[in-house]
PDB file of N, CA, C and O in Angstrom:
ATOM      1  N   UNK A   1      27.130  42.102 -14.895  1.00  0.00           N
ATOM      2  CA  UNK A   1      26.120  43.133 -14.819  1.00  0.00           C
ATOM      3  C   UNK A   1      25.288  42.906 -13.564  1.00  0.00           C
ATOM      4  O   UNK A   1      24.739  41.813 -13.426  1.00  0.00           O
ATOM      5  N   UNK A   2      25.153  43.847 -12.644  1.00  0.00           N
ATOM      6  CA  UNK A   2      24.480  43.807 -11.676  1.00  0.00           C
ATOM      7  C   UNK A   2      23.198  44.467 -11.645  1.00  0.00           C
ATOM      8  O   UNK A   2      23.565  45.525 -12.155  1.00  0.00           O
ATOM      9  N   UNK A   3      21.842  44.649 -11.404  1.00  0.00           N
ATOM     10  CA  UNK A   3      20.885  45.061 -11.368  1.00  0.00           C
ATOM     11  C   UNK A   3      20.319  45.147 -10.265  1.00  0.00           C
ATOM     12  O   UNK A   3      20.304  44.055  -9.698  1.00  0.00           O
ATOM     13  N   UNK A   4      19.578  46.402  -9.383  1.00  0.00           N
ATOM     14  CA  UNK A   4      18.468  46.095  -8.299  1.00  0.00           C
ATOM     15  C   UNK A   4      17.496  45.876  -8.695  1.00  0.00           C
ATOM     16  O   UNK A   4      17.115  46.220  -9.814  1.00  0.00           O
ATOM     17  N   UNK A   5      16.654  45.060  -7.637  1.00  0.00           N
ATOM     18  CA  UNK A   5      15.564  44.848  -7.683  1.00  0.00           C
ATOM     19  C   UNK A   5      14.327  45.654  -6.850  1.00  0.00           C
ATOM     20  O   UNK A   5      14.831  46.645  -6.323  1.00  0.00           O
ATOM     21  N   UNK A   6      13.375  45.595  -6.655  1.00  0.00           N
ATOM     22  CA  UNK A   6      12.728  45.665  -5.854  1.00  0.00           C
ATOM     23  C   UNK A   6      12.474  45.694  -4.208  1.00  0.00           C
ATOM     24  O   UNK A   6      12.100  46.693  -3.594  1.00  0.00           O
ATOM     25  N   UNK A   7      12.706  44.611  -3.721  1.00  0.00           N
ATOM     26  CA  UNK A   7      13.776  44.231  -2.670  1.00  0.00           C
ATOM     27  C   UNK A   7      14.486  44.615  -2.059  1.00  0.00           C
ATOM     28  O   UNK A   7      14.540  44.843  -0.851  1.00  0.00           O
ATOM     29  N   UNK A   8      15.162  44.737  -2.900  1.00  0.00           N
ATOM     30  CA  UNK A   8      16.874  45.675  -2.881  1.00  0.00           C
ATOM     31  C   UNK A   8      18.106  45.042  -2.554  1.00  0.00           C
ATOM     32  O   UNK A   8      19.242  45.357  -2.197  1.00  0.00           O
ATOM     33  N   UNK A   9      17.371  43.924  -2.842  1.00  0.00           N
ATOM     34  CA  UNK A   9      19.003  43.359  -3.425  1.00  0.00           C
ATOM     35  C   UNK A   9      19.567  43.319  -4.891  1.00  0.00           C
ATOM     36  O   UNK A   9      19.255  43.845  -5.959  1.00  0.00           O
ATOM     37  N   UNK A  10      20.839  42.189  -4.321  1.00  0.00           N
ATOM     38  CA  UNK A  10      21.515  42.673  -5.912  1.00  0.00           C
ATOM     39  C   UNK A  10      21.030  41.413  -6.707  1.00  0.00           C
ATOM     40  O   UNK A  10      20.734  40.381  -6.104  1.00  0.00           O
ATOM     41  N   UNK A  11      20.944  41.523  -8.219  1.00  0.00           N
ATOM     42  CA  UNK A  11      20.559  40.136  -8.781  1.00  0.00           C
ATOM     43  C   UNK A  11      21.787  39.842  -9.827  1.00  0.00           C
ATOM     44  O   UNK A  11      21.806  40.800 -10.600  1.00  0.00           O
ATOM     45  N   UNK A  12      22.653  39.061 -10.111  1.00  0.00           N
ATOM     46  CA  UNK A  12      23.399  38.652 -10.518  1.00  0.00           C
ATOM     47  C   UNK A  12      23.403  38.205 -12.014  1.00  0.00           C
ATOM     48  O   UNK A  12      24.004  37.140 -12.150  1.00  0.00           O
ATOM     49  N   UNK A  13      22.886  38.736 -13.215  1.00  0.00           N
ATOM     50  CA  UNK A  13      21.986  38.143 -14.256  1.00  0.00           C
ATOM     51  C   UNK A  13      23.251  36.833 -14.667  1.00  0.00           C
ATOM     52  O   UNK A  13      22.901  35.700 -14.998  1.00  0.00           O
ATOM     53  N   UNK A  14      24.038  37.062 -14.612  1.00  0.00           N
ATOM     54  CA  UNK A  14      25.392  36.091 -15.406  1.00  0.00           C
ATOM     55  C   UNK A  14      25.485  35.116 -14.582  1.00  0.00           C
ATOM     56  O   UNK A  14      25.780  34.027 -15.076  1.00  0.00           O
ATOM     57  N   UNK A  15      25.209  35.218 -12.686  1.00  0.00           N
ATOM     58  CA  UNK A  15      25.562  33.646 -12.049  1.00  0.00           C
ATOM     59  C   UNK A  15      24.183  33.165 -12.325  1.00  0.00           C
ATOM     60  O   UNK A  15      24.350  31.995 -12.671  1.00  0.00           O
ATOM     61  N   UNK A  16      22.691  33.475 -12.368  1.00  0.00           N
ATOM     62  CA  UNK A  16      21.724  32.986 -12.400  1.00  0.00           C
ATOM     63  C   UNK A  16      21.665  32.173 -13.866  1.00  0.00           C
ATOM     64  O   UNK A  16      21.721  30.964 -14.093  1.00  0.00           O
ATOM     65  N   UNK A  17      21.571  32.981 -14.505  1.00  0.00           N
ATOM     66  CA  UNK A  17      22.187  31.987 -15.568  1.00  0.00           C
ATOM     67  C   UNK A  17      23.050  30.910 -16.071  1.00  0.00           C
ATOM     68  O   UNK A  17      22.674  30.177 -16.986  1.00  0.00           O
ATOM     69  N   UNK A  18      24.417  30.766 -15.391  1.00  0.00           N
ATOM     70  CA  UNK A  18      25.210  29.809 -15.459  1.00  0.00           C
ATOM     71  C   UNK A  18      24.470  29.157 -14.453  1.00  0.00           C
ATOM     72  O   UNK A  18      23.970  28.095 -14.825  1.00  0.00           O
ATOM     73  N   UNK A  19      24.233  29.520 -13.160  1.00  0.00           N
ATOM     74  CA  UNK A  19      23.011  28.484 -12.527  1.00  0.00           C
ATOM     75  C   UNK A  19      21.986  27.449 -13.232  1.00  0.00           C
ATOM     76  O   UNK A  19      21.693  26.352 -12.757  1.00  0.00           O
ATOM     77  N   UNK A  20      21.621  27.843 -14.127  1.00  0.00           N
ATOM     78  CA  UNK A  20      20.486  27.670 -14.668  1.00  0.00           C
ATOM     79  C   UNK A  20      20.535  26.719 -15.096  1.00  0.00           C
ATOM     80  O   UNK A  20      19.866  25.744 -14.753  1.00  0.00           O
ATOM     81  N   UNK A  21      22.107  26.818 -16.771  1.00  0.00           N
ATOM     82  CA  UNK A  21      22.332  26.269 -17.589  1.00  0.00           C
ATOM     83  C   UNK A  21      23.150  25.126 -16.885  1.00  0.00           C
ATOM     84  O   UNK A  21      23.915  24.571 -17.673  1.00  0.00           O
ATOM     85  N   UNK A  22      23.184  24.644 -15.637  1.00  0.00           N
ATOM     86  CA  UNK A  22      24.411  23.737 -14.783  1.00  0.00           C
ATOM     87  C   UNK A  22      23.152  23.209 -14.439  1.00  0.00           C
ATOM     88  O   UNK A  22      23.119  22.070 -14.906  1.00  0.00           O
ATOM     89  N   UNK A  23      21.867  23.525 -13.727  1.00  0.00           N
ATOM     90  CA  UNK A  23      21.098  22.832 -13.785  1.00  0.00           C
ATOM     91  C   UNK A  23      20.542  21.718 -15.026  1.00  0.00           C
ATOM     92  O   UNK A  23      20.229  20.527 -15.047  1.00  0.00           O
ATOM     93  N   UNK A  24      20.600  22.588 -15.801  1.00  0.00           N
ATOM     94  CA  UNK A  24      19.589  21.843 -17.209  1.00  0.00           C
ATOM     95  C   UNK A  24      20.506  20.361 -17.772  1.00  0.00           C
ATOM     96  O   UNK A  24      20.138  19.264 -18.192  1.00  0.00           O
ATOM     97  N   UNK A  25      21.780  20.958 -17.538  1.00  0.00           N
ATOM     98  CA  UNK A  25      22.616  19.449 -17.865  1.00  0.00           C
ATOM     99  C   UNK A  25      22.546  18.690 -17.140  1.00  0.00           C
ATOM    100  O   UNK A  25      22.579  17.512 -17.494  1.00  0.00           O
ATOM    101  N   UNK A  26      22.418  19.053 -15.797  1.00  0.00           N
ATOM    102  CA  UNK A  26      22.344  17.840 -14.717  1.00  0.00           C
ATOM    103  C   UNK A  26      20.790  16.995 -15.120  1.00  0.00           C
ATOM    104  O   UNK A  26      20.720  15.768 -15.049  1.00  0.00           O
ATOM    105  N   UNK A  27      19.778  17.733 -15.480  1.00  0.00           N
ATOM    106  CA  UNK A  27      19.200  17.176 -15.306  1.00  0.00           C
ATOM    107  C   UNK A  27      18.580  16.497 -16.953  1.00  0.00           C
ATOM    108  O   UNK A  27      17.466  15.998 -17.114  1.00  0.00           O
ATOM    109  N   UNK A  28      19.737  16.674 -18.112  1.00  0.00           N
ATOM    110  CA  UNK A  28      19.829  15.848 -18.824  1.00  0.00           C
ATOM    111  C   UNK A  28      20.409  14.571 -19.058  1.00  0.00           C
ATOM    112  O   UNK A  28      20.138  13.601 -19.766  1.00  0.00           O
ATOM    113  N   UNK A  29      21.802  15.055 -17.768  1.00  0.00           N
ATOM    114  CA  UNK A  29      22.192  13.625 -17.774  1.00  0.00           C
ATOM    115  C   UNK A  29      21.646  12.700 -16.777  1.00  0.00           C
ATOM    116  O   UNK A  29      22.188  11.596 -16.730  1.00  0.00           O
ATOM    117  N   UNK A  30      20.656  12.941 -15.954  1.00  0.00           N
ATOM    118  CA  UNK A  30      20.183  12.225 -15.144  1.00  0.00           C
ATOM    119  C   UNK A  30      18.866  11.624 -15.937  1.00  0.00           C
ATOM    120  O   UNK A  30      18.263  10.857 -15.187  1.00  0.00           O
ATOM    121  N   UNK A  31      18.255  11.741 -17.205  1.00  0.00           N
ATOM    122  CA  UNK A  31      17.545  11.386 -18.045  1.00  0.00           C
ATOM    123  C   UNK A  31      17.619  10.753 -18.909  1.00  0.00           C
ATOM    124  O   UNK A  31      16.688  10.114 -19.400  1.00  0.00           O
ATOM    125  N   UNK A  32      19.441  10.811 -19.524  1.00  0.00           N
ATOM    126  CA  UNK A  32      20.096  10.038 -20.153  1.00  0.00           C
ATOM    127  C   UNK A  32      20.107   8.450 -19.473  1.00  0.00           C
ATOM    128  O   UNK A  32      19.602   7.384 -19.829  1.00  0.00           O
ATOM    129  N   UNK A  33      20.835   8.812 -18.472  1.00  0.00           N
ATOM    130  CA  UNK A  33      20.991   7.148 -17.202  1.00  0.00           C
ATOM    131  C   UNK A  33      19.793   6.585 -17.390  1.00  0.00           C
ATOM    132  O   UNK A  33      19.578   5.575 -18.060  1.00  0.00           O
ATOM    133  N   UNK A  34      18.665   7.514 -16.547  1.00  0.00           N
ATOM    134  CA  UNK A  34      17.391   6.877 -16.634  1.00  0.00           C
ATOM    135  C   UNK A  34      16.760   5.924 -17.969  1.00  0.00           C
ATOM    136  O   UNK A  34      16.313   4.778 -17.906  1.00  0.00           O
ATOM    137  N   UNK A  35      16.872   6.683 -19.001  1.00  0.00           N
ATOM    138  CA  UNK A  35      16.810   6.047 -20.247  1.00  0.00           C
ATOM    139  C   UNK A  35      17.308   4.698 -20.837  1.00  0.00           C
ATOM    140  O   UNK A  35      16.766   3.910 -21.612  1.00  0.00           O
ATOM    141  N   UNK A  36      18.715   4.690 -20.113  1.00  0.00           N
ATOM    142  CA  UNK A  36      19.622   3.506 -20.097  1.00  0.00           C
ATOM    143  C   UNK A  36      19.383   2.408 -19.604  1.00  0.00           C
ATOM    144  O   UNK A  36      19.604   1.277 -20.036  1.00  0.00           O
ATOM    145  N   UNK A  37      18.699   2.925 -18.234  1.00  0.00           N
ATOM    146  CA  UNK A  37      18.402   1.376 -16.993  1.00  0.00           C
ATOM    147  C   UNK A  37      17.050   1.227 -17.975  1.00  0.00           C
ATOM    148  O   UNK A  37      16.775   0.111 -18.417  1.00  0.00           O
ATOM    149  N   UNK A  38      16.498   1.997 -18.191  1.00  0.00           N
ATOM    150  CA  UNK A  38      14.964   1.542 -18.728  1.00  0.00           C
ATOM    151  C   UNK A  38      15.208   0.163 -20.198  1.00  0.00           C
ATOM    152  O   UNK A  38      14.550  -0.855 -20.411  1.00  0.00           O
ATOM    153  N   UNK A  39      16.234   0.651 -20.833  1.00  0.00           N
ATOM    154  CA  UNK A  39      16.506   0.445 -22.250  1.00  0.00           C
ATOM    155  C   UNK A  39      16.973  -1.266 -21.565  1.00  0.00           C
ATOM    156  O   UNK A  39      16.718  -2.356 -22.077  1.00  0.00           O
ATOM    157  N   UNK A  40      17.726  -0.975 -20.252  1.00  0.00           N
ATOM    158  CA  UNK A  40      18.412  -2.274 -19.916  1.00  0.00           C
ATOM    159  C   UNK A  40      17.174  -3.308 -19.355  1.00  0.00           C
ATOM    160  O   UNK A  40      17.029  -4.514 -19.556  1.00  0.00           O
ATOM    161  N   UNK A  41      16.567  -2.611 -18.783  1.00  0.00           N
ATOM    162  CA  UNK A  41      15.407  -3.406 -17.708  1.00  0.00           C
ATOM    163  C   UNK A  41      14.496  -4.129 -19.103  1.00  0.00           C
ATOM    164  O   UNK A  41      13.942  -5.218 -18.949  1.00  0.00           O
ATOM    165  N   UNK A  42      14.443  -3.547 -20.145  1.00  0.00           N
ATOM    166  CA  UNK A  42      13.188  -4.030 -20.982  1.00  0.00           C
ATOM    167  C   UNK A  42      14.088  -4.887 -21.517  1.00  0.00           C
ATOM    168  O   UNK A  42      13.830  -6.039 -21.166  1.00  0.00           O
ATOM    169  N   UNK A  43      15.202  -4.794 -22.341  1.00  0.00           N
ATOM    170  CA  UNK A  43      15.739  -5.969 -22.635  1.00  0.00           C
ATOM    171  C   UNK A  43      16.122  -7.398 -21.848  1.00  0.00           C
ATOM    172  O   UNK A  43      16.037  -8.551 -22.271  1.00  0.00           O
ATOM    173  N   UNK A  44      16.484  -7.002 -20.810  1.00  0.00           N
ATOM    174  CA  UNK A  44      16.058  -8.138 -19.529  1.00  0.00           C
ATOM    175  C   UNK A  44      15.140  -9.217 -19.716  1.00  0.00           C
ATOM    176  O   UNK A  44      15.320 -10.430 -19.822  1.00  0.00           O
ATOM    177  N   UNK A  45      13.902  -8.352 -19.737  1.00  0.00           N
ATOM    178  CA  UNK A  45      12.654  -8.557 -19.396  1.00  0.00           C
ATOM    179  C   UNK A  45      12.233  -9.682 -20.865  1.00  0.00           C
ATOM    180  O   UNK A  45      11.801 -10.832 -20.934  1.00  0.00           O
ATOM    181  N   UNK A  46      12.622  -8.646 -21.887  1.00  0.00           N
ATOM    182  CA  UNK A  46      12.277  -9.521 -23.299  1.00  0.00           C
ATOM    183  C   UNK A  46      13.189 -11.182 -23.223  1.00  0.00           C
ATOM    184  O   UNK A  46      12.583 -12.184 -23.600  1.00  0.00           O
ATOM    185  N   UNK A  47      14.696 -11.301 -22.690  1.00  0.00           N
ATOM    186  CA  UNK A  47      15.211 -12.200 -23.015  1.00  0.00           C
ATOM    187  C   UNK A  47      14.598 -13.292 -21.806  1.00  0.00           C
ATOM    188  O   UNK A  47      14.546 -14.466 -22.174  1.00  0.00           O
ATOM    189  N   UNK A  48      14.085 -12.963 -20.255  1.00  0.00           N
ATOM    190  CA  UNK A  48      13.350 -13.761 -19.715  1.00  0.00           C
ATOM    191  C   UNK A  48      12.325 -14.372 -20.315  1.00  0.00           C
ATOM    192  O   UNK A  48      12.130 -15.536 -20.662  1.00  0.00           O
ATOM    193  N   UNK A  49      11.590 -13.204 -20.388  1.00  0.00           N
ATOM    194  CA  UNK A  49       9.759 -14.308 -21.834  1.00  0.00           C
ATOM    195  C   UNK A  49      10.334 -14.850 -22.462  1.00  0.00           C
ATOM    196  O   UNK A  49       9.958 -16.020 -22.381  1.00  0.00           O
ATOM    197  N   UNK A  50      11.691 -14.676 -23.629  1.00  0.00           N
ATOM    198  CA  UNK A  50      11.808 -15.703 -24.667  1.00  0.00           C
ATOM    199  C   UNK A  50      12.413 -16.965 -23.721  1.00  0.00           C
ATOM    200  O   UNK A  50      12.194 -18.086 -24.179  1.00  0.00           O
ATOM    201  N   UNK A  51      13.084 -16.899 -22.566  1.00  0.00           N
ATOM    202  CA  UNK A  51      13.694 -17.851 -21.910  1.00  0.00           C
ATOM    203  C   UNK A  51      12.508 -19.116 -21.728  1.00  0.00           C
ATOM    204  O   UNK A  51      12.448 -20.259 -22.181  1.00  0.00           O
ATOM    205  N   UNK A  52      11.631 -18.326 -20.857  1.00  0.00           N
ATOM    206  CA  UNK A  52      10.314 -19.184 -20.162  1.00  0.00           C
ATOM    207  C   UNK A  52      10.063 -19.421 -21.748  1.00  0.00           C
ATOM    208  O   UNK A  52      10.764 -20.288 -22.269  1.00  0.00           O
ATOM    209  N   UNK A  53       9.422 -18.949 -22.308  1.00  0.00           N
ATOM    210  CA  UNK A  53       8.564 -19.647 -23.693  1.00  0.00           C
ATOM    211  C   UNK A  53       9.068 -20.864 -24.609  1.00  0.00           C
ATOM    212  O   UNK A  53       8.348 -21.620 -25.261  1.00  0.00           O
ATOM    213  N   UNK A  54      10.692 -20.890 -24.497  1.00  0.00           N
ATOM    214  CA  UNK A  54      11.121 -21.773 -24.930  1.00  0.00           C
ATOM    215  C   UNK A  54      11.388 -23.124 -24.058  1.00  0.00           C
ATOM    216  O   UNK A  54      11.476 -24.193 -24.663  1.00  0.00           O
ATOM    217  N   UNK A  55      11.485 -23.094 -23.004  1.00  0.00           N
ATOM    218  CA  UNK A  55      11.494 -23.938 -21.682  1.00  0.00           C
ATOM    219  C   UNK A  55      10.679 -24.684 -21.618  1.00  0.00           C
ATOM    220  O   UNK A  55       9.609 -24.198 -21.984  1.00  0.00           O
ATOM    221  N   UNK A  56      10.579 -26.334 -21.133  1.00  0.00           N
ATOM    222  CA  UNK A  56       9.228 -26.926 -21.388  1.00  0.00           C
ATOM    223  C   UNK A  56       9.010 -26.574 -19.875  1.00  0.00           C
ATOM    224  O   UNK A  56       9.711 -25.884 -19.134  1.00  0.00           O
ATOM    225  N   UNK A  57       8.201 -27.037 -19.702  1.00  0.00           N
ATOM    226  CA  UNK A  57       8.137 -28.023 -18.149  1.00  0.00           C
ATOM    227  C   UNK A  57       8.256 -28.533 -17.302  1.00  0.00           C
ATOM    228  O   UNK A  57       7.879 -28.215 -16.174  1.00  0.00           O
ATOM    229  N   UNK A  58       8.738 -29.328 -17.594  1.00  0.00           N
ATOM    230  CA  UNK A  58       9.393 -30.464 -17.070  1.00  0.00           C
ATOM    231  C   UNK A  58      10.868 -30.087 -16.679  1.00  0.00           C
ATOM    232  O   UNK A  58      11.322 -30.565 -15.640  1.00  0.00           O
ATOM    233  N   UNK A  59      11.693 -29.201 -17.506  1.00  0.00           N
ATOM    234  CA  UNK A  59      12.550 -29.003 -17.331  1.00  0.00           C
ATOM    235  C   UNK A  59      12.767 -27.810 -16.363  1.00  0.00           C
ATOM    236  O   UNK A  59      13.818 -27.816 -15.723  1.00  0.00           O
ATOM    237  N   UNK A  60      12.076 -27.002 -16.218  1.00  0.00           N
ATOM    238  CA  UNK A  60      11.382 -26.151 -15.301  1.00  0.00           C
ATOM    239  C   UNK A  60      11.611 -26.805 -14.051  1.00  0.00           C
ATOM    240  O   UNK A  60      12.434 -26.416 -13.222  1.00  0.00           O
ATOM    241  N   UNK A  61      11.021 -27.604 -13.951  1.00  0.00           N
ATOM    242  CA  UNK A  61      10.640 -28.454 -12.670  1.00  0.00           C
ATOM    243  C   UNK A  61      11.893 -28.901 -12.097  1.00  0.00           C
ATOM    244  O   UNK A  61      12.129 -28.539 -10.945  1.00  0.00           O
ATOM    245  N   UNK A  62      12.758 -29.642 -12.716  1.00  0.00           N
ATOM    246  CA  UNK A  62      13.691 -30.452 -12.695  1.00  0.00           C
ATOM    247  C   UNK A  62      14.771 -29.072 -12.129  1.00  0.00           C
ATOM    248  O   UNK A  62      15.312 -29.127 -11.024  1.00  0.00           O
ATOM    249  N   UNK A  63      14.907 -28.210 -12.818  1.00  0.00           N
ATOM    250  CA  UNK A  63      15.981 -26.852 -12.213  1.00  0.00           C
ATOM    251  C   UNK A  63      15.056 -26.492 -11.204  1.00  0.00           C
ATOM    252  O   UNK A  63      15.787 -25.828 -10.469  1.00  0.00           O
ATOM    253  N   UNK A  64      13.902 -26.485 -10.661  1.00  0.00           N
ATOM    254  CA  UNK A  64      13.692 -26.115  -9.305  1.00  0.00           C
ATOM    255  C   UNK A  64      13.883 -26.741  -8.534  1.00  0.00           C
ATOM    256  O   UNK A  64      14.487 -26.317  -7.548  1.00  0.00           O
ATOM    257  N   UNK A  65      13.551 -27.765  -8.599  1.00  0.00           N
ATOM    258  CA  UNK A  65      13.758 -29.037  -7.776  1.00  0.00           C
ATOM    259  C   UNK A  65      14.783 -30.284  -8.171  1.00  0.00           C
ATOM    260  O   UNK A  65      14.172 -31.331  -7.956  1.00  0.00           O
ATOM    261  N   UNK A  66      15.598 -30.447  -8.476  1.00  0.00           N
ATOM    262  CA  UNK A  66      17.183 -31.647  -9.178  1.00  0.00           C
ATOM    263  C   UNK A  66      16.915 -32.836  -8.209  1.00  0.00           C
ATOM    264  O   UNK A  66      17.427 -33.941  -8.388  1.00  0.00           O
ATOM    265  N   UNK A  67      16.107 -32.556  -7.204  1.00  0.00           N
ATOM    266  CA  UNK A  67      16.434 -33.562  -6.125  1.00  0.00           C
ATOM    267  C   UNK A  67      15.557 -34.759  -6.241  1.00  0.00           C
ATOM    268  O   UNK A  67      15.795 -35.934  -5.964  1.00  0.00           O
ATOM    269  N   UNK A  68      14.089 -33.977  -6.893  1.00  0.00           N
ATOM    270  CA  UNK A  68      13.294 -35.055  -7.058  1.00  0.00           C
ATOM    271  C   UNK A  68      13.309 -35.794  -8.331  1.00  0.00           C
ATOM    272  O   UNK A  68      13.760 -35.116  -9.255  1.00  0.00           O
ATOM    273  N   UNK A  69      12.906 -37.124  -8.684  1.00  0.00           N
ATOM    274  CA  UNK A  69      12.216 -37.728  -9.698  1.00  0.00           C
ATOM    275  C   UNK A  69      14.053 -38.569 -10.231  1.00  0.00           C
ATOM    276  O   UNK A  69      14.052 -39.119 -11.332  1.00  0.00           O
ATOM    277  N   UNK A  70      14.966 -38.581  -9.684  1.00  0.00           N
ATOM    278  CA  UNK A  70      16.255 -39.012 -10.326  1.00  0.00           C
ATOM    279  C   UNK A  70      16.196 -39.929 -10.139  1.00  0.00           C
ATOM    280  O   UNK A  70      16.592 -40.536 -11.135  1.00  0.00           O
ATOM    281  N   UNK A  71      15.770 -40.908  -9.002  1.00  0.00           N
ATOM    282  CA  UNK A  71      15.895 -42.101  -8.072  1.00  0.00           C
ATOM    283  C   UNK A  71      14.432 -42.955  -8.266  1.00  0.00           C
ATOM    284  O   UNK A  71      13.370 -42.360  -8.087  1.00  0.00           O
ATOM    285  N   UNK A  72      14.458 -44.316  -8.624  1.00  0.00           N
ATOM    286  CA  UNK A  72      13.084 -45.009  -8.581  1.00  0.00           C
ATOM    287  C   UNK A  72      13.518 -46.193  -8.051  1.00  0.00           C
ATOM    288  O   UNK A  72      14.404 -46.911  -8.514  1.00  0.00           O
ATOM    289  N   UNK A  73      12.650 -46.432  -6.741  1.00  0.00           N
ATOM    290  CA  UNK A  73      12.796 -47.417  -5.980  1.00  0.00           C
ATOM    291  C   UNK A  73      11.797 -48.412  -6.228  1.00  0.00           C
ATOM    292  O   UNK A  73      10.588 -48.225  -6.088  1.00  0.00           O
ATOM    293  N   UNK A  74      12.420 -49.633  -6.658  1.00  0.00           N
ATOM    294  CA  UNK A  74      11.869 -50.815  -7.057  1.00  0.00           C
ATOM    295  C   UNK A  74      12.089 -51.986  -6.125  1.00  0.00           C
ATOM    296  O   UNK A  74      13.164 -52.580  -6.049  1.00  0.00           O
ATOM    297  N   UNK A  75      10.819 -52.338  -5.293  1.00  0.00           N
ATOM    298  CA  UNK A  75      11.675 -53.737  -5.055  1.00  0.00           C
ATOM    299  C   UNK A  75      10.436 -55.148  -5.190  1.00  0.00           C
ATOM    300  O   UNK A  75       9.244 -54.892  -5.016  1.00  0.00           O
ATOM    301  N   UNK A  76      10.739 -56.100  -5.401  1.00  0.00           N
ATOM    302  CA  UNK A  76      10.402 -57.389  -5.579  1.00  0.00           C
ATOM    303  C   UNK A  76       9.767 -58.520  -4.697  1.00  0.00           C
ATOM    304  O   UNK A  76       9.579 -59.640  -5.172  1.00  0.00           O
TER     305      UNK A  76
END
């Protein structure tokens, strides 16, 4: 179905519409993804805090640094 407008052009009611509706999915599935990385990033995030919280210190230390504190030099 074609219609004039005002203008005077032609308006297309059937491609504007499939326009429309090609938009709206795109931009559901681009909300979907989004949703996903979010869903991924927070679970991340939760298993780091429980990581650190259970971690002492010391051991902390020791995986940043392996190099120090292994060796004690004693002499007489």
């Amino acid at each position: 179905m074609v219609e004039r407008w005002k203008g005077g052009g032609e308006l297309d009611i059937a491609r504007l519409a499939m326009g429309m509706s090609q938009q709206n999915v795109q931009q559901q599935a681009s909300i979907a993804v989004m949703k996903q990385s979010l869903d991924m990033a927070t679970l991340q995030a939760d298993g780091l805090t429980k990581l650190l919280a259970s971690a002492d210190a010391q051991a902390l230390q020791h995986a940043a640094q392996p190099h120090l504190g292994g060796h004690i030099d004693v002499s007489l």
